[in-house]
C-alpha positions in Angstrom: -9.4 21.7 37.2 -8.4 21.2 40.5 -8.2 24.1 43.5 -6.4 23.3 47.0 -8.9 23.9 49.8 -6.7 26.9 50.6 -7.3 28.6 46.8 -11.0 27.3 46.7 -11.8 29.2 49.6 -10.9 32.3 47.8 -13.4 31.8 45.0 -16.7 30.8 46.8 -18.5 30.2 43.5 -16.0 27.8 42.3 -17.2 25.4 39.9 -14.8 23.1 39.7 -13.1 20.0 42.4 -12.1 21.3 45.4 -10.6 17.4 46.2 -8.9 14.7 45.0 -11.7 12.7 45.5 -10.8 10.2 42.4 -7.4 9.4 44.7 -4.9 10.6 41.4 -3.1 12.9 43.9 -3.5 15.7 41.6 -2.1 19.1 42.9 -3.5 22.3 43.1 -4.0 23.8 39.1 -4.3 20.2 37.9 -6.4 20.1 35.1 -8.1 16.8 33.3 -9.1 17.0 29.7 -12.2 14.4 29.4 -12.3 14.9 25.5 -11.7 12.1 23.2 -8.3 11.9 21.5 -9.8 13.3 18.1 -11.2 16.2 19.6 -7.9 17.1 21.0 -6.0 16.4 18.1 -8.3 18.6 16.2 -8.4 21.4 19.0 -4.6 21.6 18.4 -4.9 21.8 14.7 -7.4 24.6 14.8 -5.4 26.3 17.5 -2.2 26.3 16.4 -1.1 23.5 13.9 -3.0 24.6 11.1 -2.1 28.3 11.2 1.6 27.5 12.0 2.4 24.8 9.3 -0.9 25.2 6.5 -1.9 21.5 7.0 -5.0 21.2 7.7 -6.8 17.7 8.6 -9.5 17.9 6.2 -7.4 17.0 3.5 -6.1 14.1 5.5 -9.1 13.1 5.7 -8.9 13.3 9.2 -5.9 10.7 10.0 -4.5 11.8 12.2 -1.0 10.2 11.7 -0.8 11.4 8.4 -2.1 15.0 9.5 1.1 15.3 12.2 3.4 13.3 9.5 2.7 15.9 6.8 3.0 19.1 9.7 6.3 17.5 10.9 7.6 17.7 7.3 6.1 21.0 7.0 8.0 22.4 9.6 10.9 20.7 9.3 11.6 22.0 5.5 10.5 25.6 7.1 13.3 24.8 10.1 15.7 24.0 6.8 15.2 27.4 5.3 15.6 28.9 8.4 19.1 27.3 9.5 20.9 30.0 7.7 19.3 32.8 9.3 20.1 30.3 13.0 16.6 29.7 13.1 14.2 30.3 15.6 14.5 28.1 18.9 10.9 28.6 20.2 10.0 27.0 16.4 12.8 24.7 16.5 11.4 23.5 20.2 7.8 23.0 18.4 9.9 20.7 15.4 11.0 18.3 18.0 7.7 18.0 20.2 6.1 18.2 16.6 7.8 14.8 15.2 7.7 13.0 18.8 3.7 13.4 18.3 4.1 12.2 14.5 6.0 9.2 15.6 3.6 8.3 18.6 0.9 8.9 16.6 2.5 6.7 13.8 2.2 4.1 16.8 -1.1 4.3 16.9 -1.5 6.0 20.3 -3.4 9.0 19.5 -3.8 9.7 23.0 -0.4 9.8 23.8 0.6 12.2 21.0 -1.1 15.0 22.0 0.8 15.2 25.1 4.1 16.9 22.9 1.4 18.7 21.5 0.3 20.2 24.5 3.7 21.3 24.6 3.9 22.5 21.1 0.5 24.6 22.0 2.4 26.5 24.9 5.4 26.9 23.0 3.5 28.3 20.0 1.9 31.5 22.0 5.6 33.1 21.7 5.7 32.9 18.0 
């Protein structure tokens, strides 16, 4: 995580970069993950994914495209249930970042998927 020299200055023992010094123009509260696309993916799935929609990677054997597939489903025939009540938007916000990560993923950029989960992680502290 990144800290402004102004916010650094408040926290003396700050462990973290107190400057861009990798030139990526990052602002202040920037934070880089370093962690391999798996990790992530599985981070989000014991965070949130897992408990929200019962899939659980193991029995995907840990592909991933398949894992976010099956969730996407998942959610999308709980969504279904759910439209006659007028459903819940928070969840309904989760479905679409949810299936843009399954069809990314389906791509084959692993990486890049877990940017609408990153979404789907925020959005899921309401529910």
């Amino acid at each position: 995580m990144l800290l402004c020299p102004a916010h650094s200055q408040a926290l003396p023992g700050w462990p973290g970069i107190t400057a861009d010094a990798d030139g990526l123009r990052l602002s202040c509260g920037s934070v880089l993950d370093y962690r391999s696309a798996e990790q992530l993916l599985q981070s989000h799935a014991d965070l949130w994914l897992t408990p929200l929609t019962g899939v659980d990677p193991k029995t995907h054997a840990g592909v991933w495209p398949e894992v976010l597939d099956q969730a996407d489903r998942v959610l999308g025939a709980r969504l279904g249930e759910d439209a006659a009540d007028g459903g819940d938007e928070t969840l309904q916000s989760i479905a679409l970042m949810l299936e843009m990560a399954s069809r990314i993923a389906a791509e084959g950029d692993l990486y890049q998927a877990t940017v609408p989960l990153a979404y789907c992680e925020t959005l899921a502290q309401r529910l």
